[in-house]
MIDREN-804910 format. One record per residue: residue number from 1; residue in one letter; x, y, z of N, C-alpha, C, CB in turn. Coordinates in steps of 0.001 Angstrom, whole numbers. Glycine has a CB too. Layout:
+-----+------+---------+---------+---------+---------+---------+---------+---------+---------+---------+---------+---------+---------+
|  nr | rest |      nX |      nY |      nZ |     caX |     caY |     caZ |      cX |      cY |      cZ |     cbX |     cbY |     cbZ |
+-----+------+---------+---------+---------+---------+---------+---------+---------+---------+---------+---------+---------+---------+
| NUM |    A |       X |       Y |       Z |       X |       Y |       Z |       X |       Y |       Z |       X |       Y |       Z |
...
+-----+------+---------+---------+---------+---------+---------+---------+---------+---------+---------+---------+---------+---------+
***
This chain:
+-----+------+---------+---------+---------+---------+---------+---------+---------+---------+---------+---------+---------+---------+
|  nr | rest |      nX |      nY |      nZ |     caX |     caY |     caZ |      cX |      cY |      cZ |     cbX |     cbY |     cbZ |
+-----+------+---------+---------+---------+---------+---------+---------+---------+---------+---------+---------+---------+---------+
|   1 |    X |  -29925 |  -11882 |    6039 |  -28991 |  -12915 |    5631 |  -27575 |  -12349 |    5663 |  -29340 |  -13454 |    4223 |
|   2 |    X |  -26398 |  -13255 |    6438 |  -25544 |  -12503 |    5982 |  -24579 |  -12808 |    5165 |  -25142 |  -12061 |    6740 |
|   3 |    X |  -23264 |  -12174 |    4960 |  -22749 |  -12021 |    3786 |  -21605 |  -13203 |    3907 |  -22278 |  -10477 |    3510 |
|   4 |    X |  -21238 |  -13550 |    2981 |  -19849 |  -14625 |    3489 |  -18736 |  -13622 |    4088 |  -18990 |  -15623 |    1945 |
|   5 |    X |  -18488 |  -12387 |    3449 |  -17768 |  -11782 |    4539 |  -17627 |  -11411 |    6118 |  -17756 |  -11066 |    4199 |
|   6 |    X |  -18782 |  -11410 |    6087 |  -19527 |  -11038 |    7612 |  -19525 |  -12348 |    8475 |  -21301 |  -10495 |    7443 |
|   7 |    X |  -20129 |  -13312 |    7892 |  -19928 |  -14534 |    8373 |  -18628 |  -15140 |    8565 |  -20551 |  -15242 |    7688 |
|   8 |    X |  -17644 |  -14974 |    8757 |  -16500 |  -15560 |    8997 |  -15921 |  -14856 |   10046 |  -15708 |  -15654 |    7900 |
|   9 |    X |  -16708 |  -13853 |   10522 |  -16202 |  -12988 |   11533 |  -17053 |  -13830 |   13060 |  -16719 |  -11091 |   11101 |
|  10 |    X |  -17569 |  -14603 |   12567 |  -18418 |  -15241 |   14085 |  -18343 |  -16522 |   13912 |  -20139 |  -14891 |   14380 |
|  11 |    X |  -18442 |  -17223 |   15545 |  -18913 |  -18439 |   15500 |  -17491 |  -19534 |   15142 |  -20173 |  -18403 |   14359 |
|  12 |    X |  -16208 |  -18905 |   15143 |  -15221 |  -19408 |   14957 |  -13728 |  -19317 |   16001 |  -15172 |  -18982 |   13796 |
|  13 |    X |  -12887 |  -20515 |   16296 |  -11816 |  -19651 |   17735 |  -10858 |  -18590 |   16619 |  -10276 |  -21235 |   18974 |
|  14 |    X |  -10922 |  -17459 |   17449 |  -10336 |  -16381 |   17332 |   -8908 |  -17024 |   17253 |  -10683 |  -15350 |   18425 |
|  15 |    X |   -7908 |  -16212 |   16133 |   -6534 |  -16067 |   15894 |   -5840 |  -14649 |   16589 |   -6385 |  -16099 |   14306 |
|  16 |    X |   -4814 |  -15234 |   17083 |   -4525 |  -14154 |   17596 |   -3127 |  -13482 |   16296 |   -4098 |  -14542 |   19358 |
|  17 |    X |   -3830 |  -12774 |   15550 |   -2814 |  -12089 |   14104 |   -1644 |  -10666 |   14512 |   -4232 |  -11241 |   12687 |
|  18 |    X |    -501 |  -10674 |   14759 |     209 |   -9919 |   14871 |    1441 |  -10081 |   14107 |     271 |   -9800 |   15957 |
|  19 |    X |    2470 |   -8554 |   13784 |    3371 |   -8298 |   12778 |    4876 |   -7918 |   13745 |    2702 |   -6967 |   11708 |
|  20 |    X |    5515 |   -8992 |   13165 |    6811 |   -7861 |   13990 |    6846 |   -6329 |   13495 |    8591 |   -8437 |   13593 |
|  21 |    X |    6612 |   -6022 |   12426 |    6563 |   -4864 |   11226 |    6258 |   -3893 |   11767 |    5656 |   -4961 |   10075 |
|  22 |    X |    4620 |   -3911 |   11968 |    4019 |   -2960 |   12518 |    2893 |   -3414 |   13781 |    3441 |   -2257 |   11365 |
|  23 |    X |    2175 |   -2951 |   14235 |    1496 |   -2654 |   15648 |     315 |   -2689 |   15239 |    1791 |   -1332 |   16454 |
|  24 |    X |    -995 |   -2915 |   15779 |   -2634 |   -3114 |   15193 |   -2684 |   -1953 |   15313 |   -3920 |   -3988 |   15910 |
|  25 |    X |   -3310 |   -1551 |   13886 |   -3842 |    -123 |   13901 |   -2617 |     448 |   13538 |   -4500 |     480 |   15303 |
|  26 |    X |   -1533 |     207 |   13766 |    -221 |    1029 |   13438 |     -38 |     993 |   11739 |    1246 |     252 |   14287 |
|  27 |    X |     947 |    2550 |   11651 |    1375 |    2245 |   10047 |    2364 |    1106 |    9482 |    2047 |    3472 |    9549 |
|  28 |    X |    1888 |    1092 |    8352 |    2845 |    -262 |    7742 |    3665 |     437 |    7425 |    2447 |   -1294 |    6531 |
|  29 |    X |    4704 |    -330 |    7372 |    6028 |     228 |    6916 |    6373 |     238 |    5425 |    7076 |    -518 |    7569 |
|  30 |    X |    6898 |    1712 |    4638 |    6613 |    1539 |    3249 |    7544 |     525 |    2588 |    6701 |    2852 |    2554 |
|  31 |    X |    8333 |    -411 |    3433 |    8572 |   -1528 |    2602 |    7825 |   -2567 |    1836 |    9116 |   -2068 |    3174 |
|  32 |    X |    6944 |   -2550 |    2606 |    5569 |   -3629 |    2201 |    4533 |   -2612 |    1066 |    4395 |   -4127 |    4051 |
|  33 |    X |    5049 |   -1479 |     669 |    4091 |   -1186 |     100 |    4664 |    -682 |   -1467 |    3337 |    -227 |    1002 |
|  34 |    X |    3319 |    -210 |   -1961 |    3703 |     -72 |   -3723 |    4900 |    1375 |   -3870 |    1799 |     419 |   -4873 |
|  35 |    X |    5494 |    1822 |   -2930 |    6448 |    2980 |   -2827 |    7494 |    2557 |   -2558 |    6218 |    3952 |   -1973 |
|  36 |    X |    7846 |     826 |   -2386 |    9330 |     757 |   -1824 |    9110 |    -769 |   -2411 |    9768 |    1107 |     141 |
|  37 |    X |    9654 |   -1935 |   -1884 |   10056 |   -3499 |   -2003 |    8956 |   -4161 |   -2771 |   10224 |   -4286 |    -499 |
|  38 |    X |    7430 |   -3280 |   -2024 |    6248 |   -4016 |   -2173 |    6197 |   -5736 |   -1881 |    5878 |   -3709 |   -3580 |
|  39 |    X |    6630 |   -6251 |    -801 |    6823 |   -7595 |    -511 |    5835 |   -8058 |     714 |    8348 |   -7804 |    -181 |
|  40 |    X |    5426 |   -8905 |     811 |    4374 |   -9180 |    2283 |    4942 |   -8944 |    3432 |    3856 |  -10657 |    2551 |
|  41 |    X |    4644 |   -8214 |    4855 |    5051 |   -8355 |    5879 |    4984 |   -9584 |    6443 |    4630 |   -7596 |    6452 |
|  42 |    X |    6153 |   -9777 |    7784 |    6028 |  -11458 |    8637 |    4390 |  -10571 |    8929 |    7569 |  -12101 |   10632 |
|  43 |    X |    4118 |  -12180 |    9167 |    2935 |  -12296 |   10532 |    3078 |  -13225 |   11123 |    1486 |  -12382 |   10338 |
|  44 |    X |    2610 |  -13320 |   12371 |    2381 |  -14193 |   13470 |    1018 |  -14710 |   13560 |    2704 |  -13547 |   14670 |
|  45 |    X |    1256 |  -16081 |   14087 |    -272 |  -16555 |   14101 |    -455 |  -17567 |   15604 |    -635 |  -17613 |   12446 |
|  46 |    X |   -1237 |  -16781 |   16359 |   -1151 |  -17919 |   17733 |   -3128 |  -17957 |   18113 |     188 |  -16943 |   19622 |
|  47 |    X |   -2892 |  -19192 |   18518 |   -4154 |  -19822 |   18865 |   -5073 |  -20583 |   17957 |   -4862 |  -18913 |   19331 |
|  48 |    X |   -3857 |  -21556 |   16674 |   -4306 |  -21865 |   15366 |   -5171 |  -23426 |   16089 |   -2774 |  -22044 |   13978 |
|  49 |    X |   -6095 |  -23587 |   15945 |   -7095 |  -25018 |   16446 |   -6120 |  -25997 |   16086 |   -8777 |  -25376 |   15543 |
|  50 |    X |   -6188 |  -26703 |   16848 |   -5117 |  -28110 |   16749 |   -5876 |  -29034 |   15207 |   -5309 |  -29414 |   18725 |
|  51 |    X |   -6919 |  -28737 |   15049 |   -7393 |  -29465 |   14030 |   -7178 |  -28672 |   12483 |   -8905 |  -29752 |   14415 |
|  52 |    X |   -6689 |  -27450 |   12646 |   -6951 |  -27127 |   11510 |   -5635 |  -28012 |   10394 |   -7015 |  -25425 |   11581 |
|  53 |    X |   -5350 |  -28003 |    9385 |   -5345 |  -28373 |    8222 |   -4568 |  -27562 |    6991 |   -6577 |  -28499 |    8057 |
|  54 |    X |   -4837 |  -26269 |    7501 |   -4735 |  -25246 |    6192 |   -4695 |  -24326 |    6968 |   -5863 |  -25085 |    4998 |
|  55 |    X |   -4306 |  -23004 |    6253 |   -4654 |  -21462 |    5816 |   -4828 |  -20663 |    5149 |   -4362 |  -20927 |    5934 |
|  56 |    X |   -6010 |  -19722 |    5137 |   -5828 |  -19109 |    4113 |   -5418 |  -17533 |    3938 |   -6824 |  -19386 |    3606 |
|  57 |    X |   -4954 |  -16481 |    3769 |   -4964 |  -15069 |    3967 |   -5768 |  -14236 |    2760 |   -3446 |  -14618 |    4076 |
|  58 |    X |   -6173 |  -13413 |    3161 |   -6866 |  -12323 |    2330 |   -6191 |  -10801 |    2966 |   -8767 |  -12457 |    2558 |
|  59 |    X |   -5520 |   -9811 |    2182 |   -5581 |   -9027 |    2293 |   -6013 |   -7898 |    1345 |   -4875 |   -9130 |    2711 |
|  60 |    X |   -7399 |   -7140 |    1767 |   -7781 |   -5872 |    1340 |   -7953 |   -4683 |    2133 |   -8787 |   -6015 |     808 |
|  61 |    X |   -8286 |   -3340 |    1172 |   -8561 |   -1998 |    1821 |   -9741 |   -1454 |    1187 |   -7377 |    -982 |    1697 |
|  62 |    X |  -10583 |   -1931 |    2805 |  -11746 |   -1195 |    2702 |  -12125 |      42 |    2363 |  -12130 |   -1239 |    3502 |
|  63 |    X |  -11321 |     863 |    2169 |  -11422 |    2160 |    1920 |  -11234 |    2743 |     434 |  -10544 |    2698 |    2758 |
|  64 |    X |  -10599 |    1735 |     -15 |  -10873 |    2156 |   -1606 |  -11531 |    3039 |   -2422 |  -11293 |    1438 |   -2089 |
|  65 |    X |  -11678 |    3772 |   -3221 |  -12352 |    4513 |   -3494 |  -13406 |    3845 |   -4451 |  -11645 |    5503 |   -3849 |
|  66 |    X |  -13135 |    2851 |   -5111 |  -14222 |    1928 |   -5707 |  -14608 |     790 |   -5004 |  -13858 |    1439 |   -6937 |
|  67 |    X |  -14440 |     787 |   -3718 |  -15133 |    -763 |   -2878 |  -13931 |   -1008 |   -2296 |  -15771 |   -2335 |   -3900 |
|  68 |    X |  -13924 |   -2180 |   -1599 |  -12753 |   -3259 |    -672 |  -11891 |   -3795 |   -2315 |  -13876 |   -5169 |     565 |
|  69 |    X |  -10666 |   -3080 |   -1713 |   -9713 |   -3412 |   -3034 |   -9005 |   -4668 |   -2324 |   -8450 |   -1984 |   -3607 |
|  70 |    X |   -9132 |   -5369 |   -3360 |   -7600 |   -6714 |   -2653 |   -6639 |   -6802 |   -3244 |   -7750 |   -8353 |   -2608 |
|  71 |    X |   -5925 |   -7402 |   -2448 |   -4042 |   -6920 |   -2655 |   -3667 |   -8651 |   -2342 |   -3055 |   -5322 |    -937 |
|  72 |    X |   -4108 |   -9241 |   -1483 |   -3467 |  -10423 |   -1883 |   -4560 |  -11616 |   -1580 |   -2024 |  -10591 |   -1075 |
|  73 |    X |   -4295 |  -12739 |   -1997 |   -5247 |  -14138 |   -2018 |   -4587 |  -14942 |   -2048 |   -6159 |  -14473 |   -2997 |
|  74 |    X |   -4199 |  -15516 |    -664 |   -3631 |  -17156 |    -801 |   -4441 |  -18358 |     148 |   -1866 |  -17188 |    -220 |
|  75 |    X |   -3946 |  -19527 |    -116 |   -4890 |  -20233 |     539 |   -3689 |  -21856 |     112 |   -6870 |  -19979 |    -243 |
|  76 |    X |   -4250 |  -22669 |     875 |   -3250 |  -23931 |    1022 |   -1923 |  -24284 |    1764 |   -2883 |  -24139 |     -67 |
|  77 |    X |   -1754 |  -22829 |    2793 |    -855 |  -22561 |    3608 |    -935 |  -23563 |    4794 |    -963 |  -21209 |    3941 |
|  78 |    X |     617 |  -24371 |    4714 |     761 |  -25429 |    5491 |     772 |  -24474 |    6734 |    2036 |  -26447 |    5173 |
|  79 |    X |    -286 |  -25389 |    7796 |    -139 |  -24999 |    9142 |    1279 |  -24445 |    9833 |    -544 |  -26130 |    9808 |
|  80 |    X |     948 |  -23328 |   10474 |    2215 |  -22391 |   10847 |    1970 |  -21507 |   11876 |    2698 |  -21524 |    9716 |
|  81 |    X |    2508 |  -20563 |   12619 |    2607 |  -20177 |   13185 |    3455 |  -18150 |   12352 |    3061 |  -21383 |   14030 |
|  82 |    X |    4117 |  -18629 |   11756 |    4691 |  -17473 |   11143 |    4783 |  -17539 |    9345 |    6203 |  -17350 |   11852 |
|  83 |    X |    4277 |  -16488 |    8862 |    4195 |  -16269 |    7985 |    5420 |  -15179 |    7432 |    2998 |  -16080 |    7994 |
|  84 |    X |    6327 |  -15950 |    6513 |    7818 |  -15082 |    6818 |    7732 |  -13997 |    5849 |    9395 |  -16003 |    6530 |
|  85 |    X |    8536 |  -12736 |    6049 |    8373 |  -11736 |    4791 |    8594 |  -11926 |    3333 |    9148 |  -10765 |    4975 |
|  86 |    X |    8291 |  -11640 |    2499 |    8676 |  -11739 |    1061 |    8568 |  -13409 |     954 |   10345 |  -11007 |     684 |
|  87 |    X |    7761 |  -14014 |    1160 |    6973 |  -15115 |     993 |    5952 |  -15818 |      44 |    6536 |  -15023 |    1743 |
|  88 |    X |    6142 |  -16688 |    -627 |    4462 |  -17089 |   -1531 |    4255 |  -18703 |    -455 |    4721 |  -17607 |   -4160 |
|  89 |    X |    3526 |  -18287 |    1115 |    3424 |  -19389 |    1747 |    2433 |  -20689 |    1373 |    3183 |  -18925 |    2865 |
|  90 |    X |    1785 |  -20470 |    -122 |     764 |  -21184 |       0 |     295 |  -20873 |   -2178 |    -446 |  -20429 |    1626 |
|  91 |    X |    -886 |  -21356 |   -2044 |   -1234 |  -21075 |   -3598 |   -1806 |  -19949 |   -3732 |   -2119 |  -22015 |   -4274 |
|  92 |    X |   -1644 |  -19400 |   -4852 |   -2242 |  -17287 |   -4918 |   -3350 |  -17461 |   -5651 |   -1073 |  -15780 |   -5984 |
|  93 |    X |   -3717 |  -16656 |   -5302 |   -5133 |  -16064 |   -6112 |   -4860 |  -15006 |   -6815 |   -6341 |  -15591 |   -5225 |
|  94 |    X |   -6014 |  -14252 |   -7828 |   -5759 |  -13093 |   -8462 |   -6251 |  -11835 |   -7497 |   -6465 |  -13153 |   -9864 |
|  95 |    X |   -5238 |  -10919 |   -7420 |   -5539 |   -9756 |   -6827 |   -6267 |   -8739 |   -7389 |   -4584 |   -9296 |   -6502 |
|  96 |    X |   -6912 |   -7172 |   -7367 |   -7392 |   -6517 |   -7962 |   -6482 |   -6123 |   -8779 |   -7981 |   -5814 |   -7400 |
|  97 |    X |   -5494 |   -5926 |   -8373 |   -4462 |   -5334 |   -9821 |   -4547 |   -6322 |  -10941 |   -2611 |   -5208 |   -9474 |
|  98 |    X |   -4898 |   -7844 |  -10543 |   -4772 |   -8466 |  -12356 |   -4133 |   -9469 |  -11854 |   -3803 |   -7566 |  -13815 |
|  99 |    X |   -3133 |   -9213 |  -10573 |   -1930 |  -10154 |  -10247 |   -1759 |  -11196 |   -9468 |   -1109 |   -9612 |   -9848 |
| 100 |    X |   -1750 |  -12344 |   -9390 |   -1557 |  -13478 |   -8858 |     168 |  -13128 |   -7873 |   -1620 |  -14734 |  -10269 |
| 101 |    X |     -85 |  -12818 |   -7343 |     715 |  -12110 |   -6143 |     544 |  -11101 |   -5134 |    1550 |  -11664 |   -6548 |
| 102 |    X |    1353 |  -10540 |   -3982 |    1077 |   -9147 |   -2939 |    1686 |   -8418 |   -3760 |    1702 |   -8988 |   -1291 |
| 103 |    X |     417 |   -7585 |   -3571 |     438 |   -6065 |   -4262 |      55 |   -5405 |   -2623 |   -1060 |   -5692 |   -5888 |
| 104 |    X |    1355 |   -4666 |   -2186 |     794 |   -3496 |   -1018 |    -116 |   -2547 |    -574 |    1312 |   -2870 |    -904 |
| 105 |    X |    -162 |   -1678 |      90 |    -763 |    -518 |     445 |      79 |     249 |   -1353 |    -186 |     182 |    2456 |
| 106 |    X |   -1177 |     730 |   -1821 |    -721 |    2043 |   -2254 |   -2241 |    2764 |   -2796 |     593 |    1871 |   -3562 |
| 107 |    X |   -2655 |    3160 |   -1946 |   -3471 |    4133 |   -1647 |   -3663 |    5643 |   -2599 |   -3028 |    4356 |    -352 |
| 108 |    X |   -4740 |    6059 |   -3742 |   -4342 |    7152 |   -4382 |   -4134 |    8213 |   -3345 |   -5284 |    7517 |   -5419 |
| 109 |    X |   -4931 |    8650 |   -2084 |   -4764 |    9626 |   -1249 |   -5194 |    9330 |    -331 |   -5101 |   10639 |   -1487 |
| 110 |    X |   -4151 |   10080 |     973 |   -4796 |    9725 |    2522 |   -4629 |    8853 |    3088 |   -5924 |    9631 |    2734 |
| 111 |    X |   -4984 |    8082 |    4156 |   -4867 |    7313 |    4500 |   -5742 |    6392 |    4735 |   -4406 |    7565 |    5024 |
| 112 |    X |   -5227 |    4858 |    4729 |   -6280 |    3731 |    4051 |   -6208 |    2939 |    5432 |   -5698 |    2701 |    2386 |
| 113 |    X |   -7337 |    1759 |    5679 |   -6781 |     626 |    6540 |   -6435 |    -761 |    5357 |   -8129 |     175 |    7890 |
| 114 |    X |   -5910 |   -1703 |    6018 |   -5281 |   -2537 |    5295 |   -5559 |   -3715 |    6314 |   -3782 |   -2117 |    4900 |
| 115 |    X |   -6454 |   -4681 |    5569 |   -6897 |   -5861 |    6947 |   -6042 |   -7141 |    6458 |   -8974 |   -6399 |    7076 |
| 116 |    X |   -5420 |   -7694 |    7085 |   -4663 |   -8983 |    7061 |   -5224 |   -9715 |    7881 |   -3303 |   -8964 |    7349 |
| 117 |    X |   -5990 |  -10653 |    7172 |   -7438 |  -11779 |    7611 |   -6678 |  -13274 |    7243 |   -9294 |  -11494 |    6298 |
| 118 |    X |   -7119 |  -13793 |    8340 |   -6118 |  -15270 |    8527 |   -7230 |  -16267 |    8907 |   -4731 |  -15227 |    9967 |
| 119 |    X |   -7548 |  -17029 |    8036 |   -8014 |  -18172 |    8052 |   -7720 |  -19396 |    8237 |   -8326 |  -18211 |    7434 |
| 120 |    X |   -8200 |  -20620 |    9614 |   -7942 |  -21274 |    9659 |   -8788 |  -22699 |    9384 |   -7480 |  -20895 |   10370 |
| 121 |    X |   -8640 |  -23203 |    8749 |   -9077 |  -24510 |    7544 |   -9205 |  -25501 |    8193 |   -8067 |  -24971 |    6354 |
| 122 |    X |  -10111 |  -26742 |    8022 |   -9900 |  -28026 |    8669 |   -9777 |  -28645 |    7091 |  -11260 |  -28662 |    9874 |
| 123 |    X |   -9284 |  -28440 |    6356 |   -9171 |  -28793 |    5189 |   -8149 |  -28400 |    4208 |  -10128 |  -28577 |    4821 |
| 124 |    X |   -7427 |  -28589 |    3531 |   -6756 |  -27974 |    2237 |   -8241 |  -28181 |     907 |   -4939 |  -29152 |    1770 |
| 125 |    X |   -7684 |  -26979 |     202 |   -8824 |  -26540 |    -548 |   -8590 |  -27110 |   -2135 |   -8943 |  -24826 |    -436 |
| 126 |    X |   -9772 |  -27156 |   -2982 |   -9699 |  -28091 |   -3681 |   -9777 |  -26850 |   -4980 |  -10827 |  -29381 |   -3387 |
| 127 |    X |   -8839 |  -25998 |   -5110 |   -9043 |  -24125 |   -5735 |   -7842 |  -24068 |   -6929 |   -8527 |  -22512 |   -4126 |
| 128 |    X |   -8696 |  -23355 |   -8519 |   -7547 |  -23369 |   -9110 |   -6858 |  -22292 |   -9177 |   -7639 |  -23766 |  -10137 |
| 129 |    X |   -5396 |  -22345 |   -9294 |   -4587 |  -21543 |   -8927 |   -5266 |  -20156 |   -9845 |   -3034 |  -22125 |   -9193 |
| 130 |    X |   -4532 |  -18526 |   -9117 |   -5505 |  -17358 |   -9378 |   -7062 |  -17400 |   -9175 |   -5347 |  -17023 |  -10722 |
| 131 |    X |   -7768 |  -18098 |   -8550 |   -8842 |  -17926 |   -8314 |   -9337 |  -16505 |   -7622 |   -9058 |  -18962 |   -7712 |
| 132 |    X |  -10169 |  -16281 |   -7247 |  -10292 |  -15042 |   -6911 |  -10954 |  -14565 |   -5097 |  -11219 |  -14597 |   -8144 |
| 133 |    X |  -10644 |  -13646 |   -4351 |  -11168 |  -13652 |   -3482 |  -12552 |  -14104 |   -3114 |  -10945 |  -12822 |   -3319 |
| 134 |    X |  -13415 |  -13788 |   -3824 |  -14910 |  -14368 |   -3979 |  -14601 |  -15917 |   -4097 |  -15828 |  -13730 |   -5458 |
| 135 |    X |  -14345 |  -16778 |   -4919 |  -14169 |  -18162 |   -5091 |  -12965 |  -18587 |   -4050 |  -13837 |  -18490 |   -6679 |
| 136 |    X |  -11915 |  -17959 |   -2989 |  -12058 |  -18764 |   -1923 |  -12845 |  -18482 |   -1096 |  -11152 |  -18953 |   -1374 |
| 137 |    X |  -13569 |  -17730 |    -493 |  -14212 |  -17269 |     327 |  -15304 |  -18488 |     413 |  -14592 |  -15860 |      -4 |
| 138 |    X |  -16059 |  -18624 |    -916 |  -17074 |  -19615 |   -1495 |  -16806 |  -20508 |   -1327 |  -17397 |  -19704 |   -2598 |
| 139 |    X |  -15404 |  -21161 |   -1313 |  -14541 |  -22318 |   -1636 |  -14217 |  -23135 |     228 |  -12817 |  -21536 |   -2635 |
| 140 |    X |  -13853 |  -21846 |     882 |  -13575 |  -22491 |    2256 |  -14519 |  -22147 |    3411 |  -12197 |  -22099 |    2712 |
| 141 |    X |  -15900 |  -21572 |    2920 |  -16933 |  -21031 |    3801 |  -17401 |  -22113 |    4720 |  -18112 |  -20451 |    3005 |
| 142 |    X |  -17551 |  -23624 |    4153 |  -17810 |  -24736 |    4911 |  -16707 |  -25242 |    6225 |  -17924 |  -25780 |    3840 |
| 143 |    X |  -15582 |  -25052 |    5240 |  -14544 |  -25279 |    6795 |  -13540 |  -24221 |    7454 |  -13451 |  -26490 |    6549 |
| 144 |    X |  -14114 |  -23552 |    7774 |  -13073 |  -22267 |    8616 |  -13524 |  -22872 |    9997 |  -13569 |  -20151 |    8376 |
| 145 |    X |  -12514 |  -22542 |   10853 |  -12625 |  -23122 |   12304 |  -11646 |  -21937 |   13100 |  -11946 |  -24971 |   12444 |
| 146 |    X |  -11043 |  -20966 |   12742 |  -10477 |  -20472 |   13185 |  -10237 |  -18894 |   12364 |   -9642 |  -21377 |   13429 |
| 147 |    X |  -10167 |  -17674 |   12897 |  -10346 |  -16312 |   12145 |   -9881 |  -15341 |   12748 |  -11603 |  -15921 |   11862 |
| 148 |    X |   -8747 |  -14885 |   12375 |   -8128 |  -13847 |   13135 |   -7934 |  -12613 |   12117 |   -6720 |  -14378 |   13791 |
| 149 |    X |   -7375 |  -11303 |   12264 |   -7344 |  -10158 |   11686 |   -6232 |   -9034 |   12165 |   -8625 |   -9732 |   11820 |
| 150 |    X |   -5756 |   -8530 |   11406 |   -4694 |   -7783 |   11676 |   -5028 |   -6731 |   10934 |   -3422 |   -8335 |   11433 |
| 151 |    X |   -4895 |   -5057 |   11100 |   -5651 |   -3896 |   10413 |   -4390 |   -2991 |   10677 |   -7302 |   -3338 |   11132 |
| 152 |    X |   -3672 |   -2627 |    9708 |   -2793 |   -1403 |    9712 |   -2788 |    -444 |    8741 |   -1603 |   -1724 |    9751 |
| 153 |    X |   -2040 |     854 |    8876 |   -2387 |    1851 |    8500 |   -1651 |    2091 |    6961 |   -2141 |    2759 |    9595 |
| 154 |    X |   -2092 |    3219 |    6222 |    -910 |    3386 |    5213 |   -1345 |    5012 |    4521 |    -892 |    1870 |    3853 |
| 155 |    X |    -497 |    5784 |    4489 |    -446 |    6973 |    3652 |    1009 |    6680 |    2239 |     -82 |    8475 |    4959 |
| 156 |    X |     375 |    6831 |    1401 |    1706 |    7432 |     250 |    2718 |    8314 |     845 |    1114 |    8438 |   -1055 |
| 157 |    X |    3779 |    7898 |    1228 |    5187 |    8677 |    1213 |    4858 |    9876 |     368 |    6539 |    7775 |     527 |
| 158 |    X |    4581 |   10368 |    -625 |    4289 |   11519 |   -1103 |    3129 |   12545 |    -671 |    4176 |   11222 |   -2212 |
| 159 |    X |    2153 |   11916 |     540 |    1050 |   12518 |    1025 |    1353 |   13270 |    2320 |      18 |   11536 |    1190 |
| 160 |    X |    3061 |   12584 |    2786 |    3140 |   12357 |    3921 |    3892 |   13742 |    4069 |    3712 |   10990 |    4322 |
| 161 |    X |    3371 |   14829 |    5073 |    4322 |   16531 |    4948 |    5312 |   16062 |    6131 |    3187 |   18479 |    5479 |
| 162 |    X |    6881 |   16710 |    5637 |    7965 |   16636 |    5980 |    8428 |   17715 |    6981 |    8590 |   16549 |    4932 |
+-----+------+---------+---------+---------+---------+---------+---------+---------+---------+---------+---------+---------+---------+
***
């Protein structure tokens, strides 16, 4: 059986997710992260289904040292194409820190990936505000029509030898 995470990775048209910021696979820039502004990077979003409705974003790091940490949860994002920096494009969810907002890369050591997952909706969602990654996931599992992903890098400025 699989997982609602897993499941949203198939069976849906691909988004094509890119950052002016940074490069797939490339490091994020420590503006976006808990060492500097801590504010969301732009993203780009091309190949959104003419039908969709909504969006939603999830960003976590799989690498966590206690599981897939999340850093941000929004969802109700009017159809777009760009997602601008230092942004609340849509309604938030609660993050692992506690916070109903983007919380960045900040990684205790090493270096982490950081997935920026873009969901596209034939629906606006019926979710109360801070809900949690699990309850949208649950919440928009019936209508995703579209799923793209963006994965960049991050070390602590203090990990980083000069």
């Amino acid at each position: 059986m699989a997982t609602a995470e897993t499941s949203f990775k198939t069976g849906y048209k691909t988004l094509a997710v890119s950052s002016p910021a940074f490069s797939a696979n490339g490091l994020i820039p420590s503006k976006y992260s808990c060492d500097s502004v801590n504010c969301n990077p732009p993203l780009d979003i091309l190949h959104i289904p003419k039908e969709a409705k909504s969006l939603a974003i999830i960003v976590d790091d799989p690498d966590a040292p206690r599981g897939t940490w999340v850093h941000w949860v929004v969802w109700n994002i009017p159809v777009t194409t760009t997602i601008e920096e230092n942004t609340v494009p849509g309604e938030q969810g609660t993050n692992d820190f506690h916070q109903s907002r983007y919380d960045g890369p900040c990684p205790p050591s090493g270096t982490h990936r950081y997935s920026f997952k873009i969901y596209a909706l034939n629906q606006e969602l019926d979710l109360k505000p801070g809900s949690t990654k699990a309850q949208l996931e649950k919440a928009m599992s019936n209508y995703i029509i579209g799923y793209g992903e963006l994965v960049g890098l991050y070390k602590k400025t203090d990990d980083i030898m000069i």
